[in-house]
C-alpha positions in Angstrom: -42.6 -32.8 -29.1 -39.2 -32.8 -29.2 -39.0 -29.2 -30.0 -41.4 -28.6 -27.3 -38.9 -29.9 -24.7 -35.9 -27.7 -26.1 -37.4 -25.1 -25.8 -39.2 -25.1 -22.5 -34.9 -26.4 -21.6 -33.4 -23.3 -23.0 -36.0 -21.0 -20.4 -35.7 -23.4 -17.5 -31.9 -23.5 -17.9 -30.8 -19.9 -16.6 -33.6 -20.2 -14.3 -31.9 -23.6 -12.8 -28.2 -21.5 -12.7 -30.2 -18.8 -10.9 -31.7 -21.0 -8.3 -28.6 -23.1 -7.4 -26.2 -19.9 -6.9 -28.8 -18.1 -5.2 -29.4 -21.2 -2.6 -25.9 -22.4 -2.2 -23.7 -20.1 -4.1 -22.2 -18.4 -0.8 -20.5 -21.7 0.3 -19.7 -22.9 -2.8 -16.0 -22.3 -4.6 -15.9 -19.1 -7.3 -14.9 -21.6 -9.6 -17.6 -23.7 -9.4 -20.6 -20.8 -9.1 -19.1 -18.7 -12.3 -18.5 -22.2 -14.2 -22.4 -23.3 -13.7 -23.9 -19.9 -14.5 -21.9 -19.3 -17.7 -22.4 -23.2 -18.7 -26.3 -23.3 -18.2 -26.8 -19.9 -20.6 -24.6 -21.6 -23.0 -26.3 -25.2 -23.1 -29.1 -22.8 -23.6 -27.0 -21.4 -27.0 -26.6 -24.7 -28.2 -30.4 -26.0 -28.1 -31.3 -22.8 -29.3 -28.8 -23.6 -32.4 -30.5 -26.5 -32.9 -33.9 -25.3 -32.9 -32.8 -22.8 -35.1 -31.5 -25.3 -37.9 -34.8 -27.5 -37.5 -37.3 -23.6 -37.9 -40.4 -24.5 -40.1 -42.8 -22.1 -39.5 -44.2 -20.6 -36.5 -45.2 -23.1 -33.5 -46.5 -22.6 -30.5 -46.0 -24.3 -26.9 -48.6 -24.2 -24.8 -48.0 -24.8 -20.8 -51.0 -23.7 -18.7 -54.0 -21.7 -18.6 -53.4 -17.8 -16.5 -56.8 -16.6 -16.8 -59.7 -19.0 -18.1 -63.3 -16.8 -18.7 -66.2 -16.9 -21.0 -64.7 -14.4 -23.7 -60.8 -14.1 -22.5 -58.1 -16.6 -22.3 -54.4 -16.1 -20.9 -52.3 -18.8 -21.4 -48.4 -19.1 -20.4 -47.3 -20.0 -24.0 -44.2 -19.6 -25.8 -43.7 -19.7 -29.6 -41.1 -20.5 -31.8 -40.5 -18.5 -35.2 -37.6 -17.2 -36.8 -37.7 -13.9 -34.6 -37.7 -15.6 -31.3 -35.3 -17.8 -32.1 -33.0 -14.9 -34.0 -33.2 -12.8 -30.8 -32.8 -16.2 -28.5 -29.4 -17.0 -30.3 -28.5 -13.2 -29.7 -29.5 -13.3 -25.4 -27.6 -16.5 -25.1 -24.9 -16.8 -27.5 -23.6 -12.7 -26.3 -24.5 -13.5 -22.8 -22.8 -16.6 -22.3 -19.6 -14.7 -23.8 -20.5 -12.1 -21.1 -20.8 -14.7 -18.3 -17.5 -16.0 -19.3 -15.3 -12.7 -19.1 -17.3 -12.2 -15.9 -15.7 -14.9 -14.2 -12.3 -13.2 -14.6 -13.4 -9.3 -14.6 -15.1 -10.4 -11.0 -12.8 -12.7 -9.6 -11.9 -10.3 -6.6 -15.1 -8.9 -5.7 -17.0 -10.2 -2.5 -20.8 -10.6 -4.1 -19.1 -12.9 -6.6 -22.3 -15.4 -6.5 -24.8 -12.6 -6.2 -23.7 -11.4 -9.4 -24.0 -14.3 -10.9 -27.3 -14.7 -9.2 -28.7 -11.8 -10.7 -27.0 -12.5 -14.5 -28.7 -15.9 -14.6 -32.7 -14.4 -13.6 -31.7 -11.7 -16.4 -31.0 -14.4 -19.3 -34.2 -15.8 -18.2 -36.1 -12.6 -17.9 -35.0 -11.5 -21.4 -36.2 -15.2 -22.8 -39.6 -14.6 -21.4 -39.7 -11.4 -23.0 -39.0 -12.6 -26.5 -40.0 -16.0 -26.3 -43.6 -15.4 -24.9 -46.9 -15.9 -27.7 -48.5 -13.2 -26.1 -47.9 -9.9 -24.2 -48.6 -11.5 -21.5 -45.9 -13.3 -20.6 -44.1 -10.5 -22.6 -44.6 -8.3 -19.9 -43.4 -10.7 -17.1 -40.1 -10.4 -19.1 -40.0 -6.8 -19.5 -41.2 -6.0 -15.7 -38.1 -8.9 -15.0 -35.4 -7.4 -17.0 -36.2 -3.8 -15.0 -36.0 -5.2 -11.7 -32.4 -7.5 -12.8 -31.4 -3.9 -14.2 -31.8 -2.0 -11.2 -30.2 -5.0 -9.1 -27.0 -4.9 -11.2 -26.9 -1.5 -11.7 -26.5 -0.9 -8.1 -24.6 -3.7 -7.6 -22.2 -2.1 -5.5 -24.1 -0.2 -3.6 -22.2 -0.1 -0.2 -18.8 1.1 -2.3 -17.1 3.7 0.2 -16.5 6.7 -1.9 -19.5 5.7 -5.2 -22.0 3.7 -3.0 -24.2 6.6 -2.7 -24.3 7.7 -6.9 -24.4 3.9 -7.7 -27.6 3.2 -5.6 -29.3 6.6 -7.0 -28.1 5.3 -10.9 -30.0 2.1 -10.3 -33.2 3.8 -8.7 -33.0 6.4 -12.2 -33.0 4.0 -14.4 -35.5 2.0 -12.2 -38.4 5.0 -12.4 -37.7 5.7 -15.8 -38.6 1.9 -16.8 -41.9 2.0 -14.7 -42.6 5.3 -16.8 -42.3 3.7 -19.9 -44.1 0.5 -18.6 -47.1 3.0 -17.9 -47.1 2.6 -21.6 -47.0 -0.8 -22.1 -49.9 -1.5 -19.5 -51.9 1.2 -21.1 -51.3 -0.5 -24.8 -52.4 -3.7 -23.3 -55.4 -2.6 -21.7 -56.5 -1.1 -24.9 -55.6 -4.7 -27.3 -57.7 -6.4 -24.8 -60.5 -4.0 -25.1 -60.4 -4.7 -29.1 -59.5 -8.1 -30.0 -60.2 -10.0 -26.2 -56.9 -11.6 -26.9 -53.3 -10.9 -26.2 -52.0 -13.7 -28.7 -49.8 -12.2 -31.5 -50.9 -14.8 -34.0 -54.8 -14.1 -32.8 -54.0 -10.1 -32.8 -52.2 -10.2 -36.3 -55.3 -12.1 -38.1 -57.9 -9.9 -36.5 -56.2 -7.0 -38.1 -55.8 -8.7 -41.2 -59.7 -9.8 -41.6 -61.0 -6.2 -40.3 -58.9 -3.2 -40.9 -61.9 -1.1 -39.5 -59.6 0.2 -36.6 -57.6 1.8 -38.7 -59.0 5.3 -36.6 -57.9 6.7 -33.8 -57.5 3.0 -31.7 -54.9 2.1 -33.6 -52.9 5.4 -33.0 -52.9 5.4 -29.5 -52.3 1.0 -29.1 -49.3 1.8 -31.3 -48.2 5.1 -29.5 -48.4 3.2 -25.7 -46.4 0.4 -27.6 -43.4 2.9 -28.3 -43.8 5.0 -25.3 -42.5 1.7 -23.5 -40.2 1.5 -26.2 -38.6 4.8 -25.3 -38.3 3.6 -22.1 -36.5 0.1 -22.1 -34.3 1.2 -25.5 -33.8 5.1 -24.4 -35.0 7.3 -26.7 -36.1 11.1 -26.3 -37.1 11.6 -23.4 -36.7 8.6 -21.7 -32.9 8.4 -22.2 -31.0 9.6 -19.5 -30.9 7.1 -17.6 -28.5 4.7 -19.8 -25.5 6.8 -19.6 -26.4 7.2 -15.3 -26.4 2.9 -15.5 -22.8 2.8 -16.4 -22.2 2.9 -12.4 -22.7 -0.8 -12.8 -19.6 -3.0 -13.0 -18.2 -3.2 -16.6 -20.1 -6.9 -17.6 -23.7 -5.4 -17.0 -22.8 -2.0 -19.2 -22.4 -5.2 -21.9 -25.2 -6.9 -21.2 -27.3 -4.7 -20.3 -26.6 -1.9 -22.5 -25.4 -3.3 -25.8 -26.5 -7.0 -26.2 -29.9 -7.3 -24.8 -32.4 -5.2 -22.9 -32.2 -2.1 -24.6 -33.0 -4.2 -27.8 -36.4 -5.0 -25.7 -37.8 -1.9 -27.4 -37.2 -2.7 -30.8 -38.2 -6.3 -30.2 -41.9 -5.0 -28.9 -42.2 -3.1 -32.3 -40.8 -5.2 -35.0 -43.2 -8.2 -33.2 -46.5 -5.6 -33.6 -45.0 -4.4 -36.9 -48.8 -5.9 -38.2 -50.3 -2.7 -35.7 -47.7 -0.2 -36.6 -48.2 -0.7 -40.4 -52.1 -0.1 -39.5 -50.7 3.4 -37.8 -48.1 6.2 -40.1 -48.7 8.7 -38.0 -47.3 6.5 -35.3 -44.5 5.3 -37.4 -43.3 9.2 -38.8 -43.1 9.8 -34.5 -41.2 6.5 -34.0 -39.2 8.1 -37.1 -38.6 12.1 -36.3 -37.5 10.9 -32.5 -35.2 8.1 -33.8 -33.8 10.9 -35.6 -33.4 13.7 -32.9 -31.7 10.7 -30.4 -29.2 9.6 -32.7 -27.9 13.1 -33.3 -28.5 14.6 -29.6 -27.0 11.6 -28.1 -24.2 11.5 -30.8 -23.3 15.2 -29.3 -23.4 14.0 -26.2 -20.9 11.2 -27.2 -18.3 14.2 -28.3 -18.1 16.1 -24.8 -17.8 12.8 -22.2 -14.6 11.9 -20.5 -15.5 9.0 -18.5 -14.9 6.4 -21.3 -18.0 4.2 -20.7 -20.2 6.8 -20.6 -18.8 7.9 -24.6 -19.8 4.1 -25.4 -23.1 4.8 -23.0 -24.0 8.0 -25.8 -22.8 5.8 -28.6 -25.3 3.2 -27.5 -28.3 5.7 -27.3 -27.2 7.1 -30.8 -27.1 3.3 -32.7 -30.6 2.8 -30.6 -31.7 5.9 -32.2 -30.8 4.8 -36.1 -32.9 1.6 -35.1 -35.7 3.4 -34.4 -34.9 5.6 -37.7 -35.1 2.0 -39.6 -38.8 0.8 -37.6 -40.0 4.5 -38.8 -39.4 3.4 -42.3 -41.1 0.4 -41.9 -37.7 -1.1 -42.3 -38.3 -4.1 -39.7 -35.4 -6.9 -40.8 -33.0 -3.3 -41.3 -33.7 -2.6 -37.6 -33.1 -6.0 -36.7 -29.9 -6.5 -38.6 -28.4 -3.5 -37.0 -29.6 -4.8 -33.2 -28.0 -7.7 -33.9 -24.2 -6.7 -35.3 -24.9 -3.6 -32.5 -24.8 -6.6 -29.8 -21.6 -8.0 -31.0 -19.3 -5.0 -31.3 -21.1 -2.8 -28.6 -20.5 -5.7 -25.6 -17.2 -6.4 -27.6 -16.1 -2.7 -27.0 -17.7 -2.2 -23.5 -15.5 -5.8 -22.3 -12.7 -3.9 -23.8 -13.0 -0.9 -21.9 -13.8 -3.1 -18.4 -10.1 -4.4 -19.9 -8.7 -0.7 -20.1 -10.4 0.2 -16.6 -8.5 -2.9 -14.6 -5.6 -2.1 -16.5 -5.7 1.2 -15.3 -6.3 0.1 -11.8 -10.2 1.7 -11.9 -9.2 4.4 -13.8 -12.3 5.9 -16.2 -11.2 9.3 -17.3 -9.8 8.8 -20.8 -7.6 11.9 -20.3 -5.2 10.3 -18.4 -4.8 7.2 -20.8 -3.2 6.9 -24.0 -0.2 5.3 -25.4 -2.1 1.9 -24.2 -1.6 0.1 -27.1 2.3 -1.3 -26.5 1.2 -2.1 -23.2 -2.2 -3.9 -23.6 -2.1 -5.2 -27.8 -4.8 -7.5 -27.4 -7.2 -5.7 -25.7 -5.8 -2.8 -28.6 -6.5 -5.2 -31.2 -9.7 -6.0 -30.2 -11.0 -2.9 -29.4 -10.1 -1.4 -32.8 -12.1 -4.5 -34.5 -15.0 -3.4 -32.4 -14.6 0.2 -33.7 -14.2 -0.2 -37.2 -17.6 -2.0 -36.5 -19.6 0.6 -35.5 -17.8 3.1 -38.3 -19.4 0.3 -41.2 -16.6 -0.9 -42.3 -17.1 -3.8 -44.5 -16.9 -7.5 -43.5 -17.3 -6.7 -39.9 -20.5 -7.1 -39.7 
């Protein structure tokens, strides 16, 4: 029971920050809206800590019935198991962090409490999405975190001289999600149409006891599943729209981009990993475009000026050698790599929001250099967060 109540805590929490800065946040002191938003997401760290000491097992909370017929049952129900508790710690623990520099990186800006309106409902968007038993409520998270993104992407949409690019970056990003959820309605669809269930545990042991959709079914559930993988975690040719989001202010391009939703996509598959194994031909795609986006986008990387966007590329590359790892079958490899990814990829994109107010909103890293006598913490930092990403040992 007691398990029951932390976890149903850790969603409501982010949900609560949400409400209260949405309602009242406009007459309320900075202080006091950034302070409440970054301290509900990490409350929400520490019970998820906790549940994460106590794991035995998979578990399932159940709250209510959705839809109740003869032969199909939708219930809002979460479950607790070592992967949706992993990727819990990783949504709360990074984006408290994120809330935190927010406070300061924001301080001057006039939609102070809208911002932090919009980062609470995407903490709790992302829980849904990895915290749900079924694809269900999965999908209430994914359709969430694609609305947050194109809220915070376009967050300063009434800028004087970028208002215009900013807006059309958030609608880009925007379409290319719904494309992708095509996908993910489509793979649905077809589950129900098999198994009359959209319960992981229920899918997984139907597969198990009758392996006679091994045929053409199986191909095409799996290939909807990664066609809205493309599209959340930008792959080939769903992509170009990550580096376009960058218009955002620096804290989303961390949350956003490195720590969480483009991790949503690599979530979906290492959860159906039982359907995927049931599908190579699927997996040698997932593995032959995993390849092609790590080095296309590594290209990419080389020719940018705009320092976010080389991080932006980076991002899309790293996604790309995740997708390499799911092609092998390599599940807990992908998963290891989203999970240092989210700590040096929001470590280096805070350290270039650093660089940019240092530079007073500068972005083109042609005019910067000689930084490091001037700024040798945010130096210091950032070269920790590189070394990172080149492998070097013990930073990970």
């Amino acid at each position: 029971m007691a398990k029951d109540l932390t976890l149903l805590l850790i969603i409501a929490l982010p949900l609560i920050g949400f409400a209260i800065n949405g309602l009242f946040g406009k007459k309320m002191p900075k202080t006091l809206v950034g302070g409440l938003a970054t301290g509900v997401v990490f409350l929400a760290f520490i019970l998820a800590t906790t549940l994460f000491s106590g794991l035995h097992g998979t578990q399932i909370v159940k709250l209510f019935n959705i839809i109740n017929f003869e032969k199909l049952q939708i219930n809002a129900s979460f479950q607790i198991d070592a992967l949706s508790i992993w990727m819990t710690l990783i949504i709360t623990g990074i984006g408290s962090l994120i809330h935190l520099f927010s406070m300061g990186y924001m301080s001057h800006d006039a939609g102070y409490h809208k911002f932090f309106t919009y980062l609470n409902l995407f903490i709790f968007s992302m829980l849904l999405l990895v915290l749900g038993s079924n694809y269900f409520v999965l999908f209430f998270g994914w359709e969430g975190v694609g609305m947050c993104s194109y809220l915070l992407i376009s967050f300063h949409y009434n800028d004087a001289q970028k208002g215009l690019a900013n807006s059309l970056a958030g609608r880009k990003a925007f379409v290319m999600n719904r494309i992708g959820d095509v996908g993910l309605l489509l793979g649905l669809f077809m589950l129900l149409g098999q198994f009359n269930t959209l319960e992981f545990l229920q899918i997984g042991k139907a597969v198990e006891a009758n392996a006679a959709l091994q045929g053409g079914a199986m191909f095409f559930i799996t290939l909807s599943l990664f066609i809205a993988a493309t599209g959340k975690s930008a792959q080939i040719p769903l992509f170009t729209w990550l580096p376009d989001a960058m218009a955002g202010p620096t804290p989303v391009s961390a949350l956003i981009h490195a720590a969480t939703m483009v991790t949503a996509g690599i979530y979906l598959i290492v959860r159906s990993n039982f359907l995927f194994e049931l599908a190579p031909f699927t997996k040698d795609i997932i593995l032959y475009v995993g390849l092609a986006t790590t080095l296309v986008a590594a290209f990419m990387a080389l020719r940018q000026n705009d320092i976010k966007k080389v991080l932006a590329y980076s991002t899309v590359s790293q996604l790309g050698l995740m997708f390499v790892a799911l092609g092998f079958g390599a599940y807990t490899v992908a998963l290891f790599h989203v999970t240092t990814h989210a700590f040096f990829k929001a470590l280096l994109f805070l350290g270039s929001g650093s660089v940019i107010h240092g530079m007073h909103e500068e972005q083109d890293i042609r005019k910067m250099g000689g930084l490091a006598k001037l700024m040798p913490i945010t130096h210091f930092t950032f070269l920790i967060g590189t070394m990172a990403i080149a492998g070097i040992p013990f930073l990970s």
